[in-house]
N, C-alpha and C positions, 0 to 999 in steps of 0.2 A: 953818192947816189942817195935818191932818198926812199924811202919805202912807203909804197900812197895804198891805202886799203881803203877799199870804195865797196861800201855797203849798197845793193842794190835792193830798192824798197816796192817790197810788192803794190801792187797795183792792182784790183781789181779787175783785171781782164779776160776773165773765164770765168765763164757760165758754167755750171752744173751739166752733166752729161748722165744720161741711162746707159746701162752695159744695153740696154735692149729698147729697141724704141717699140714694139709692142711685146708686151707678153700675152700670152695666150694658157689658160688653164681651163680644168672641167671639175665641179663641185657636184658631190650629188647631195639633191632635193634633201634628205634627210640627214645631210651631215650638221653636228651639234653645233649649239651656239657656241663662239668661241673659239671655233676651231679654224686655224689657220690655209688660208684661202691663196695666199702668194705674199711673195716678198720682192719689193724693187730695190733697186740699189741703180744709185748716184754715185757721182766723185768730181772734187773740182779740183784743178792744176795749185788754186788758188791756195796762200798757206793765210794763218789765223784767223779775225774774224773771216774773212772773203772765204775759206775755203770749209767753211762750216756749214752743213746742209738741213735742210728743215723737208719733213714732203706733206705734201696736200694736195687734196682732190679739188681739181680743177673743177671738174664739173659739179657746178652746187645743185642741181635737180634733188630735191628731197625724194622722189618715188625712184630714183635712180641710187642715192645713195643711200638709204636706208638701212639695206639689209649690210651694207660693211662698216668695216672702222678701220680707219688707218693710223697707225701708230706714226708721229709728225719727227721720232728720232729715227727708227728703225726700218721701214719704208714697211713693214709687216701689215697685210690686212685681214681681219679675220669678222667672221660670223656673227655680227650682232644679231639680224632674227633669222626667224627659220626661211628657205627658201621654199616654193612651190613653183614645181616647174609646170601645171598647168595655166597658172598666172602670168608667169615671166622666164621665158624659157635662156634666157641670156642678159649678160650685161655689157655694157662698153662704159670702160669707167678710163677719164683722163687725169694722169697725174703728175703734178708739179714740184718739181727740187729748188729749194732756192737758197741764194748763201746769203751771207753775211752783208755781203755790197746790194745786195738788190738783185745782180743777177739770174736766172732761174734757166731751166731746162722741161721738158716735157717727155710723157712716154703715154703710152695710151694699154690698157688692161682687157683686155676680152675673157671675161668671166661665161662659160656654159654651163648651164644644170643640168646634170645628168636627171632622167625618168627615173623614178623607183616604182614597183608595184603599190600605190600605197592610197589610189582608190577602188572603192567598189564601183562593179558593175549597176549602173541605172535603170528602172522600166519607169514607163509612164504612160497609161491605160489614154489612147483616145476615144473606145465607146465599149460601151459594154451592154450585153442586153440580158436582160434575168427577171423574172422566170421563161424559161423557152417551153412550147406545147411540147408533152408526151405523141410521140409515132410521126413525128415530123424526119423529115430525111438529113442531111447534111445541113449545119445551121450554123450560121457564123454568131460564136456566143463573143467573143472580145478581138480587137483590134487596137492593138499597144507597139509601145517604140522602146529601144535597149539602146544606148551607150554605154561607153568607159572614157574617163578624161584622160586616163594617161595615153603611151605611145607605144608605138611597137607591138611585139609581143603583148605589153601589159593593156592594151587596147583591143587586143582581139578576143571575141565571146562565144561562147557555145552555150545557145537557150534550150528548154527541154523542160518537161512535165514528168510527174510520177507515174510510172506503170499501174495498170488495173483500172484506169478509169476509161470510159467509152470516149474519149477527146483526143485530138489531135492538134501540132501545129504546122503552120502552115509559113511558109515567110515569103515575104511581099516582095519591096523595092529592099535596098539597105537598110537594114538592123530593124525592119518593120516585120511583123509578125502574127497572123491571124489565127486565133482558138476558134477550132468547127467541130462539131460532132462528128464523131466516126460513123455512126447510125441512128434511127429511130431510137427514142429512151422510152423505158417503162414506169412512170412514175411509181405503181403497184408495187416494182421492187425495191426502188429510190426513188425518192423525192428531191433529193441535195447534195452536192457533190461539192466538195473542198477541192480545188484545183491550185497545186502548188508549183508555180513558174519559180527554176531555178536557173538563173545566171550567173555562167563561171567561167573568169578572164583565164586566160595563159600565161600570167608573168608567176615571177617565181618571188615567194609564195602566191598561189594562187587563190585568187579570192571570187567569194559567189557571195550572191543577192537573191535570198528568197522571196516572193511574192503571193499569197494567196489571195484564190480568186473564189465566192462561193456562187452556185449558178442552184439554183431552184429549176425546177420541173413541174410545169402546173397541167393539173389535170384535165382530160380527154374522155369522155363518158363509155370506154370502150369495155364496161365490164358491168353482164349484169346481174342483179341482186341473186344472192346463193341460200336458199333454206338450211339451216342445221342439219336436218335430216330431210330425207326424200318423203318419207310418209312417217304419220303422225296415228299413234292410236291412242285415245281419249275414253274413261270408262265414265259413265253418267247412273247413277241410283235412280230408279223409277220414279214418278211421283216428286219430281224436283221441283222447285220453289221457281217460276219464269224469272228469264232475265237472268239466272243461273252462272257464272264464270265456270266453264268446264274444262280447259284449258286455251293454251297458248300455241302459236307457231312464231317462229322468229327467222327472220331472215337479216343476211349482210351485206353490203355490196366494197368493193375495195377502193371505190373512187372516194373523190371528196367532194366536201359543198353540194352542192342540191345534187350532183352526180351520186350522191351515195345516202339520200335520202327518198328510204322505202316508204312504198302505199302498199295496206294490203286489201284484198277483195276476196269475195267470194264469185266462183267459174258457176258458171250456169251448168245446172246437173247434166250429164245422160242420161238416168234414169226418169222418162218426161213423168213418172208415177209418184214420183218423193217429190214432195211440195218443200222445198228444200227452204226458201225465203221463211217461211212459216216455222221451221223448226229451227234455225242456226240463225247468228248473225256476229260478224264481226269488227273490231274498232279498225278502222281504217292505220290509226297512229302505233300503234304495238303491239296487232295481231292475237288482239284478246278474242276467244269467242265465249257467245254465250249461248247458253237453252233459249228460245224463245218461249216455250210454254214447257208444260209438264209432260214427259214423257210416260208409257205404260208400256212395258216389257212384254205384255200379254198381247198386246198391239203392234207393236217394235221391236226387235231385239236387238237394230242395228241400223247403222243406215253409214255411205260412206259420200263424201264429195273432193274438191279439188280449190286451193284458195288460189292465189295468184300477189307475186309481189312483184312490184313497178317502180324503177327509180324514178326522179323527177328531172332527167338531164335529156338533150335534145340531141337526136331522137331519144325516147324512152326505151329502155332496154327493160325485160321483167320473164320472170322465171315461174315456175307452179310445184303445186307438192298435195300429195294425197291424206286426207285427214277422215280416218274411221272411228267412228264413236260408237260406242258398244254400252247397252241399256244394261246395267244391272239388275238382277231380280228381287224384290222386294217384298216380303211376307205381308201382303196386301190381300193375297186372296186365302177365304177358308174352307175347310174339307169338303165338299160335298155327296151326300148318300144317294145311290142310285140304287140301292136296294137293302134294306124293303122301303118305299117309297114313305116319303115321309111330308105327304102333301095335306092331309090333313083328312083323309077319307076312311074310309071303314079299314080298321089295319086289318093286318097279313098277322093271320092264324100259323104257326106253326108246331106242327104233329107231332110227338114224340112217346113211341112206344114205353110203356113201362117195363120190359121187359129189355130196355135198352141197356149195354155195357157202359161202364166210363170208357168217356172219350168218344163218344157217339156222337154224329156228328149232326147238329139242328140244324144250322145255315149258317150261310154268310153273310157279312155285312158289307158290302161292297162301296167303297167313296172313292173320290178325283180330289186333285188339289187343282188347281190353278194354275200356280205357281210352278219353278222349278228346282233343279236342285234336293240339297236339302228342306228346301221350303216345302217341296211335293213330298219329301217322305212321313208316311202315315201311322200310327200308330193307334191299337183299340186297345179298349180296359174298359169292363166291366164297371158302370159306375153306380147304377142298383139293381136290385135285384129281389124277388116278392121273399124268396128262399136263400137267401148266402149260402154258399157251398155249393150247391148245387149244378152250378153251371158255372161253366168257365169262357174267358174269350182270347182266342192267341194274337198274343199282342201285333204279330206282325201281317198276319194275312185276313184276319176277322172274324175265323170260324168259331161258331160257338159250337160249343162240345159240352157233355155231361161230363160232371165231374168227378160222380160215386155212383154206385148203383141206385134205382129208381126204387122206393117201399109204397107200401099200401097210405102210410102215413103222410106221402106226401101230396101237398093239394094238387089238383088237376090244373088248374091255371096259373100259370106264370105270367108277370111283366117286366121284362130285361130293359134298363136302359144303358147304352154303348156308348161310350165315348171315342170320339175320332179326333185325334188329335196332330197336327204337322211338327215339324221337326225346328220352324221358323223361330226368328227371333225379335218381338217377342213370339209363342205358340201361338195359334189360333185352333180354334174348334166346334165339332158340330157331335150332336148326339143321335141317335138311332133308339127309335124305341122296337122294341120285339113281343109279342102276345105269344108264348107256348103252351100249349094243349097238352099233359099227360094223358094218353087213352090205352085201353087195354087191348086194342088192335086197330089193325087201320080199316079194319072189313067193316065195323060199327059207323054210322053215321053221324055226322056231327053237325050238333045244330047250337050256333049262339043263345045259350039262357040267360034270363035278364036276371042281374045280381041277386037281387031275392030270392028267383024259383032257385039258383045253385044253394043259396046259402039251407035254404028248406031242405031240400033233397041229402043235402051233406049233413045236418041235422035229424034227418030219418035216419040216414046210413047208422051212425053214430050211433041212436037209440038201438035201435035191432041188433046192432054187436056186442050192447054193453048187454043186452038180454040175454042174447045167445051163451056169452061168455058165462054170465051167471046162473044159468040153468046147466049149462057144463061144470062149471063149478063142483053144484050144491050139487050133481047127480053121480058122476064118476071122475075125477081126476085124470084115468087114464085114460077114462073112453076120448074124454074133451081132448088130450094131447095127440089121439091117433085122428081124431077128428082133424085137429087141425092139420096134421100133417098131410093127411090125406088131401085135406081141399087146397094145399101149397102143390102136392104134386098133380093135382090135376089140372092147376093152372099154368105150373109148366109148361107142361104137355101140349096144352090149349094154344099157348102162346107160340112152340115151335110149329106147332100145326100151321099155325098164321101165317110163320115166316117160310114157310114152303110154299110158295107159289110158282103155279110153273107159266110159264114168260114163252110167247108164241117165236118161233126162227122165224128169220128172215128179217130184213128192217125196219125198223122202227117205223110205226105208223107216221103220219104228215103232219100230222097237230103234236109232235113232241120234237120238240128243239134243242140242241148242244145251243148255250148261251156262253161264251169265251169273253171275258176282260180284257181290260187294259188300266195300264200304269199299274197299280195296287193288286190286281188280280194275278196271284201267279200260278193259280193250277186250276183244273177243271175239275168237277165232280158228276157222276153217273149217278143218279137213284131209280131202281126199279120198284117199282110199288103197284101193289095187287089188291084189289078194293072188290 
């Protein structure tokens, strides 16, 4: 026997086979480049070259095979770029084994991407209106649309605004949404609102999309002009220079633009007696006034009226406010004497016993001022006088009074001049002249002597005592000293006899008058006198 060994020679007759003729995997969206997406696997019956396997992607589509790679030993495909599943939410990839001989096999890859949360929420404004009118009712300020590109969960939105503002939203058809006012706005207390839309999905993490919206509030003439103060008092010094700035009113209003630009005016008096145009006037543009002319305190002391401000918005809104202007007093006027007149006619004699005490009272000097205040306070002083000492004047009320006892030595006629002067600044003043009479009672008659016969007569006097004296003298010393005393007490005597007059009861006859003051005059005095 023989022993036959019969080599059988392979043959290329098997093709490549897939354990799986599809596979089926799910990749998500953000998994890394590189990373391993599935693995196929082949096998052929065939041995050496024939059973040698190569794999490759059948389908050459570039936008299809892009994002993979396939290893052509290992059948492994992995993550050359990134996936995006709002792009390309899946793949169908076909894959080819092929051996050594030529023959090959087929399998096919169904690749999914999984959604990850990994976009933001969208807006996109279709209109928007700005600035909206102040005290309008319900107002559609914006109308905007909201997506998400991803799926699911990570697709669903919930839009919303910040609290505190007067707006609301509203939503339409799908993911549309209108911004309206809640109510009338006040521009007065805003003008501008920041409105911030926030969009935030449900996938996990969850993502939002902020949006600001700014809306303007334009103004509505609903507000009218406001004075500082409700009334205005103004002081003006007499005797002012016309055309004067003697103050200001101001008013405000809270609108804007011509809405909140004041006129001011002058209101037509109430009182139809104050020629009110004539004495005031004021700048239309910022409520300046002025004096028109000179005012005089003695004539006015005051005068009040009403201005008026008006904005310039449609209709015109305007307000009013009371402005009293008050005359200062001004040392313009000076003293005047009302007694003893001082007009320029035969003066005023005044009597005065020689037998008068100090402090005896001659008269008064009576003046007015004008003026007021301090201006009207008066003041007398003695400014000459024939005899200094003699007479005195109280500074506050005008009386002249004796100031020492009255001697033989002193002349019979006096000329007093008085001064009157105010308390003003600068003073002003007037004089009072006074003619006083020494006589040795009031029973003697008096008659005006023309300067010479006095001066003669006092010239006699004079002789006859330097006689008398010196015949007393040269005869007895002491006869002359009883002499003289004697004729001192007999003139005493004579003089208190004078002052005993007896004054009839009952009242006063009709031709004798109580004569009472004012301003300056502050007491009254009685003289009884017996002629």
């Amino acid at each position: 026997t023989v022993q036959i060994l019969i080599l059988v020679l392979d043959v290329n007759d098997n093709a490549p086979e897939f354990a799986q003729a599809l596979y089926e995997v799910q990749v998500s969206e953000n998994s890394p480049i590189g990373s391993l997406v599935v693995k196929v696997s082949a096998r052929d019956l065939d041995t050496g070259p024939y059973g040698e396997i190569s794999y490759s992607i059948s389908y050459s589509s570039q936008e299809i095979n892009e994002p993979f790679e396939l290893s052509s030993l290992s059948g492994e495909i992995r993550l050359i770029k990134k996936l995006d599943f709002e792009t390309i939410s899946s793949y169908d990839l076909d894959i080819e084994a092929s051996d050594g001989g030529g023959l090959s096999g087929k399998c096919s890859v169904s690749v999914k991407v999984l959604d990850v949360n990994d976009n933001f929420p969208e807006l996109s404004i279709s209109s928007l209106t700005s600035p909206i009118p102040e005290n309008s009712p319900e107002t559609e300020v914006a109308l905007f649309r909201i997506r998400d590109r991803d799926s699911g969960e990570n697709g669903k939105m919930i839009c919303s605004i910040q609290d505190g503002v007067p707006f609301k939203l509203k939503p339409t058809v799908e993911n549309f949404y209108r911004l309206v006012t809640e109510g009338a706005l006040d521009r007065e207390n805003r003008a501008q609102y920041n409105i911030t839309i926030t969009i935030t999905d449900l996938g996990t993490p969850r993502l939002k999309t902020e949006h600001c919206i700014t809306v303007l509030v334009s103004d509505v003439n609903d507000n009218a002009p406001a004075f500082t103060r409700t009334s205005y008092t103004l002081f003006v010094r007499e005797n002012n220079s016309p055309a004067l700035h003697i103050g200001s009113v101001s008013a405000t209003d809270r609108d804007s633009g011509t809405n909140a630009q004041v006129t001011y005016s002058l209101l037509p008096s109430q009182d139809p007696h104050l020629p009110l145009a004539s004495l005031v006037s004021i700048n239309a543009d910022n409520g300046h006034l002025f004096a028109l002319r000179s005012l005089d305190y003695e004539a006015l002391q005051g005068f009040e009226f009403r201005v008026g401000a008006a904005d310039r918005g449609s209709p015109a809104l305007s307000s009013e406010a009371l402005v009293r202007v008050l005359v200062l007093d001004a040392n313009d006027n000076s003293p005047f004497v009302l007694y003893p007149l001082q007009n320029g006619s035969a003066p005023c004699t005044e009597l005065v016993p020689r037998a008068a005490e100090p402090g005896y009272l001659v008269t008064k000097v009576v003046a007015v001022d004008g003026d007021s205040g301090q201006n009207a306070w008066l003041s007398y002083q003695l400014l000459k006088a024939t005899e200094p000492g003699l007479f005195g004047v109280w500074a506050h009320n005008g009386e002249v009074r004796t100031a020492r006892l009255l001697s033989e030595r002193d002349a019979a006629k006096h000329r007093l001049v008085v001064l009157v002067k105010d308390n003003g600044e600068p003073p002003r003043s007037a004089t009072a002249t006074l003619h006083v009479l020494l006589v040795d009672g009031f029973s003697q008659p008096y008659l005006p002597l023309p300067e010479a016969a006095l001066a003669q007569a006092q010239n006699d006097s004079l002789t006859i005592y330097l006689v008398v004296a010196l015949a007393s003298v040269s005869s007895l010393f002491l006869l002359s000293v009883l002499l003289f005393v004697a004729v001192r007490l007999c003139r005493r005597s004579r003089a208190a006899s004078v002052g005993r007059c007896s004054v009839p009861e009952g009242p006063f006859p009709g031709h004798l008058v109580d004569v009472s003051g004012t301003r300056t005059l502050s007491q009254s005095y009685q003289y009884e006198v017996c002629l």
